[in-house]
N, C-alpha and C positions, 0 to 999 in steps of 0.2 A: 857061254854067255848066261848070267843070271836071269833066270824069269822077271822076276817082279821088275826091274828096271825099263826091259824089252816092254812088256805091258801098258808099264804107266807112259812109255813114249808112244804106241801104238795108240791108247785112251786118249792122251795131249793131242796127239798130231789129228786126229782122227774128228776132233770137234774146232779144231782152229778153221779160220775162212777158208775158201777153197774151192774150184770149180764145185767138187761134188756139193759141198752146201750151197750156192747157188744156184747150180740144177734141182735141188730141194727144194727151195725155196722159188723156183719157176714153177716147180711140177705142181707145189700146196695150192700155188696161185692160180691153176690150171683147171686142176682137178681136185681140191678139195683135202682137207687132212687127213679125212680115212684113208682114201687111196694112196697118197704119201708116205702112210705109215712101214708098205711093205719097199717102198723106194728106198726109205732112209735103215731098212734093217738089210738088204743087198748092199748097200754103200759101207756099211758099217762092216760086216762079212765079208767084202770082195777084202775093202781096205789090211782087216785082219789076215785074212791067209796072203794078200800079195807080200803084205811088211814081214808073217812069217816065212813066204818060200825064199824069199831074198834075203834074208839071214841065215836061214837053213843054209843056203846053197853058196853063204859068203863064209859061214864057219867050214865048210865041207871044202872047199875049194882051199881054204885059209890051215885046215890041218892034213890036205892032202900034198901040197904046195906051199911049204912057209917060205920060199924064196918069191915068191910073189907079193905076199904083203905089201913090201917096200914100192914095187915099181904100179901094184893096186892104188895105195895110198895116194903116188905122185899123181898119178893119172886123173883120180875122184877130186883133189886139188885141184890140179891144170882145168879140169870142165869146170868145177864150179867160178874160175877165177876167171876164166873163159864166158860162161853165162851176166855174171857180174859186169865184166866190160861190156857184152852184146846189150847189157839194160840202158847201161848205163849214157852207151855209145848210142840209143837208138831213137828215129827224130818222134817229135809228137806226130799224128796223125789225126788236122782237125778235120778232115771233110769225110773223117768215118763214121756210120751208127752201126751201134751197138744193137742186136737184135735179140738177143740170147734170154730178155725178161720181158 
């Protein structure tokens, strides 16, 4: 797998919305933006080594095992198409609040 590609998906994916930047964005609200600052460098660092051990251990698995690819692939499909219908399929819920901010 080339670096630089892995990278700039890791920097993308890493500033888009997303639980972790609204738990940033509670915490600044909370306690202020100094204290923040070591919130959002743990988010950034956790993010980093999980998206690296999971490629690590997808190329490792992938040149230990190439007859799995195929039935890997089918699989990471069927869940996402899977999660897709559960969105899609699922009712509103108005007499909820949201407490998270």
């Amino acid at each position: 797998m080339p670096l630089f590609p892995f990278l700039l998906f890791v920097i993308v994916s890493s500033f888009t919305p997303g639980p972790n930047n609204f738990m940033a964005m509670s915490f600044a609200n909370k306690y202020g933006f100094i204290k923040t600052i070591k919130f959002c460098f743990g988010v950034a660092v956790g993010f980093f080594v999980l998206a690296f051990l999971c490629s690590f251990f997808y190329l490792l698995l992938i040149n230990l095992l190439p007859m799995i690819k195929a039935p890997l692939t089918i699989l990471g499909v069927g869940y996402m198409l899977y999660l897709a219908y559960k969105t899609i399929t699922s009712k509103d819920d108005n007499g909820s609040v949201n407490n998270f901010v």
